[in-house]
N, C-alpha and C positions, 0 to 999 in steps of 0.2 A: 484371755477370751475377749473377743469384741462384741460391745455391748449393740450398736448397729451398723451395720454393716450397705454404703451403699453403691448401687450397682448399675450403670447406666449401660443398655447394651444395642448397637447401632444395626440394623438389620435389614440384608438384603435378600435376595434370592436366592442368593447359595450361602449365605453366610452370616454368621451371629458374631458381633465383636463384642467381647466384653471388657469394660474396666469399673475394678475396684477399690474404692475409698475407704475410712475409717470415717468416724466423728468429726475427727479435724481437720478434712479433707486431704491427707498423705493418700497418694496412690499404694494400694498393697503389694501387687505388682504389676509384671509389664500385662500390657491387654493382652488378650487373648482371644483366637477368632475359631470357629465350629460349624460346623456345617446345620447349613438351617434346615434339621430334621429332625424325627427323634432320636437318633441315637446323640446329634448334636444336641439338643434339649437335656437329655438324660446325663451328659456332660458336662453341663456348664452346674445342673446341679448335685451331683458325685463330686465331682472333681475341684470345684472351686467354692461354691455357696455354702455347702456343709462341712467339707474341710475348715473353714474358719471358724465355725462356730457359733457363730453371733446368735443373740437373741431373738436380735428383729431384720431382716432383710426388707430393705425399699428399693425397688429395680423400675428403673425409668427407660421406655423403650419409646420410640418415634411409632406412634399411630401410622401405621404403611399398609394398612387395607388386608389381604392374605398373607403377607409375607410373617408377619407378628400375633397374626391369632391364634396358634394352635402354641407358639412357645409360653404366650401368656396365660392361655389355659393351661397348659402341662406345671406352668410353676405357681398358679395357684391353686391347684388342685394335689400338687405330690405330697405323699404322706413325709417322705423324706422332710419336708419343711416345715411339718406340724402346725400353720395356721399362725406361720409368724413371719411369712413373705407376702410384702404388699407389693401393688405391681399398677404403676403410674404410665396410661400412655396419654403421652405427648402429642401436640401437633405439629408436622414438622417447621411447617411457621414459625413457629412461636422457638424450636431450637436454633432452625436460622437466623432469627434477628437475637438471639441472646449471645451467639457468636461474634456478632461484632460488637459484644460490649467486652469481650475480653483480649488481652495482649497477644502480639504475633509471636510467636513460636521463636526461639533463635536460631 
């Protein structure tokens, strides 16, 4: 079981991408992207968030005006999650300049 479990998910108009980490920052597995609605909502948390287990979920989503409101309510609101997913939005400022403090891709 993983004890927290964290989530960053990049979100456009038509679509939710999600990747997940552990503790020690290992990716879980590969990203995964959904359709930005709710049945895409209703999937990323069925399907990937409560399959793991974790105790605590921390999901970090880019502050993007309507695109990101109604997922962030639905994931702090499902009962599915029992009041153990917190849910950090971002400016995307602030994800942009922290991208270039890290290594290019190979």
């Amino acid at each position: 079981m993983i004890l927290k479990l964290y989530a960053g998910i990049d979100i456009s108009a038509a679509h939710a991408t999600l990747c997940c980490l552990d503790s020690a920052g290992e990716q879980l597995q590969p990203s995964q992207s959904f359709e930005n609605n709710l049945s895409g909502a209703a999937q990323i948390i069925v399907d990937v968030l409560v399959n793991f287990g974790a105790k605590e979920i921390h999901v970090g989503l880019e502050s993007t005006s309507v695109y990101g409101a109604h997922l962030r309510d639905f994931l702090l609101t499902s009962p599915l999650l029992q009041d153990r997913c917190f849910v950090y939005e971002i400016n995307p400022a602030l994800v942009s300049g922290f991208k270039t403090l890290l290594p290019e891709k190979a």
